[in-house]
N, C-alpha and C positions, 0 to 999 in steps of 0.2 A: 926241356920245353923248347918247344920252337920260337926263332927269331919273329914268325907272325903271329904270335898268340900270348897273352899277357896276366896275369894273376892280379885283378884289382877288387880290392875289398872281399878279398877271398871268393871274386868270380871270375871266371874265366871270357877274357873276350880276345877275338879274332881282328887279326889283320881287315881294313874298309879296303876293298880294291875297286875302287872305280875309275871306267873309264876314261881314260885322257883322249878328251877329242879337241881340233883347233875352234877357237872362237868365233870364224867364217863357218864351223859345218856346226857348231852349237847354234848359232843365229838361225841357222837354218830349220835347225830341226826343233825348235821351238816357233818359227813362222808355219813352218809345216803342219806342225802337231794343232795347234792354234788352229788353223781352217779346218785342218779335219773336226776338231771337235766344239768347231765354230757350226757344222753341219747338224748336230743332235738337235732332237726338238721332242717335246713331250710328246706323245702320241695317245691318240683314243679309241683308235679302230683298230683294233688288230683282226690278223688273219690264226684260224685255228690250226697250221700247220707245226706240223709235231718241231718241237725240238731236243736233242737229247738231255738224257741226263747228265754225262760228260761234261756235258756245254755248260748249264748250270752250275755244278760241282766246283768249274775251271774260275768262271765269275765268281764263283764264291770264296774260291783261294786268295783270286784276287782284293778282296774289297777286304780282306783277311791280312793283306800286309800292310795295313794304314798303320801308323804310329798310335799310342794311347798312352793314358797315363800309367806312370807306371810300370808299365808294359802287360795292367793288367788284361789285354780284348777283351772288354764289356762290353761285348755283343753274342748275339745268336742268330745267324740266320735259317730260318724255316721255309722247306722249297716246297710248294704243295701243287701237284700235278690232277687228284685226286678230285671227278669231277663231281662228288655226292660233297667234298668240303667244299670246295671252291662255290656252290651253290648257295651253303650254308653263307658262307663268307660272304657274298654278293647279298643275302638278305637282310642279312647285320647292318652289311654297311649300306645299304640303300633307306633302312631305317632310321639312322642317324641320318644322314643326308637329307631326308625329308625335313626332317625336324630344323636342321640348320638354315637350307632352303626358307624353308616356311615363316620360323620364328627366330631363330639364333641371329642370323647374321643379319650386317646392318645393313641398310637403302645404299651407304657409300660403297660396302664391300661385296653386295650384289652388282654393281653399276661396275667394281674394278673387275670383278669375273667375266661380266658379259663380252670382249671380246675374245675370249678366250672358250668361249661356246659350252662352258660345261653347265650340266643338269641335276637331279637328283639319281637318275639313271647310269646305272654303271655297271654293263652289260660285259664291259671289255674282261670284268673278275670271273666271269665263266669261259669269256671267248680263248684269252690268251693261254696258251699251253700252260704256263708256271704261272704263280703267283712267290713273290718272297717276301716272306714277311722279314722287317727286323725287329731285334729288339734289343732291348739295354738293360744290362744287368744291372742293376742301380749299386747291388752292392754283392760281392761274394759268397758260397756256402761251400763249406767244408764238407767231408766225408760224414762230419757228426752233426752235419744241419748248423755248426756254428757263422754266424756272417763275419764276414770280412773287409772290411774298405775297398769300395774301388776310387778311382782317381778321377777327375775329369773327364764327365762319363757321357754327356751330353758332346761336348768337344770331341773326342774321342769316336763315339760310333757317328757322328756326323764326317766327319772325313771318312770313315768308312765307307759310309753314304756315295759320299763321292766319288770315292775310288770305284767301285761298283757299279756305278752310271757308266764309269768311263770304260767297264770291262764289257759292261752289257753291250754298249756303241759299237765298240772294238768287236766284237761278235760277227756285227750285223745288225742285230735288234733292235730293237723297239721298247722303249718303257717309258712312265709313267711316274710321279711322285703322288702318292695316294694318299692321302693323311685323315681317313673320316672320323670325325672329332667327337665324341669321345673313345678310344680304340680299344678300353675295354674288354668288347666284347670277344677281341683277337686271341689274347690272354685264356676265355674261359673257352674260346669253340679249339683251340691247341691243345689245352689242359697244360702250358706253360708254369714251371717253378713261380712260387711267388716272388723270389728276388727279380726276375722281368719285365719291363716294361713296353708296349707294345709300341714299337717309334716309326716305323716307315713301311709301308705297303706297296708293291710295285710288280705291276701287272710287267711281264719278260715273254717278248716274243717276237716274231714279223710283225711289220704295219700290212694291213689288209690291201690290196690292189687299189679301194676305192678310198685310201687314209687320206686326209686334207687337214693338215696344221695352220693355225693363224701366221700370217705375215707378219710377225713382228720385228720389232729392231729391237737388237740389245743396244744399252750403253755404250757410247763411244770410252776408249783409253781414260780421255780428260777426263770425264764424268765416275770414275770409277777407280782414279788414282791418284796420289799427290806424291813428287818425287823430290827427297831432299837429299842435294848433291853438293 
């Protein structure tokens, strides 16, 4: 056996080789990293300019190395290019949207959306080249349909989540966090396993020439940290 490779609890794990960089160019490249992805902003216009499949694919390796419990990935992501689904999709979800709009949601959580200009309208699910769905395997199935535990599952494909915004930016792109409530219908217009749960929608593409995102401010440091030293 090799001096980088170890036998623990009768599994086999590898040498971590990570970089050694000085704490002047780590400062940096976490200042650095920090603006760039200080730049991402939701987006709601997008432009129909093709993007590959490759591209997609690549995002999706990415948002594929988040950590989980376990090490089960209780996720699935679904890339749908497909402009007869994505229509379907768009009608689903603009059904529920009315419904929230209309009646679900409250006067205060109407009044916190409005600067953020969004409607029951959600036009961008046909315009954007992909659409990805996620989803959360709530729990495992075997070869013989039997289920299996998965581990902190929510936890889990949520940093997924994230990793994946960060792959999409890193692109070029443009995305969206979609969530129309109840998502249901994503499940039955996929024909998805029933161990699935339908968790994030995310329209993946160019912002349109004519895209306009709200001025907002995020949180300062203070606001968003406590440091005990």
């Amino acid at each position: 056996m090799s001096s980088k490779e170890k036998i623990i609890n009768g599994y086999r794990h590898i040498e971590y080789n990570s970089e050694v960089i000085s704490g002047d160019e780590s400062a940096e490249r976490c200042r650095s990293f920090y603006e760039w992805l200080d730049t991402r902003r939701s987006v709601r216009h997008f432009s129909d300019r093709e993007v590959s499949r490759e591209i997609i694919e690549n995002i999706i390796r990415a948002g594929g190395t988040a950590p989980s419990g376990a090490h089960k990935q209780p996720w699935k992501f679904c890339a749908v290019s497909n402009a007869e689904m994505k229509s379907r999709i768009r009608q689903a979800a603009e059904k529920e949207e009315q419904e929230n709009y209309n009646s679900r949601m409250s006067e205060r959580w109407l009044k916190d959306l409005a600067p953020l200009g969004t409607d029951d309208n959600k036009e961008f699910l046909e315009i954007a080249p992909w659409l990805i769905i996620v989803f959360k395997e709530a729990y495992e199935l075997d070869e013989n349909n039997e289920k299996h535990n998965n581990y902190y599952v929510n936890e889990s494909v949520g940093i997924a989540c994230g990793m994946l915004i960060s792959a999409i930016h890193n692109a070029g792109l443009a995305t969206l966090t979609h969530t129309p409530s109840p998502m249901n219908f994503l499940s039955d217009l996929l024909d998805r396993p029933k161990n699935e749960r339908a968790y994030l929608l995310l329209p993946v593409g160019y912002a349109s020439e004519e895209a306009f995102v709200p001025d907002l401010k995020r949180k300062k440091l203070s606001e968003i940290s406590d440091f005990y030293e």
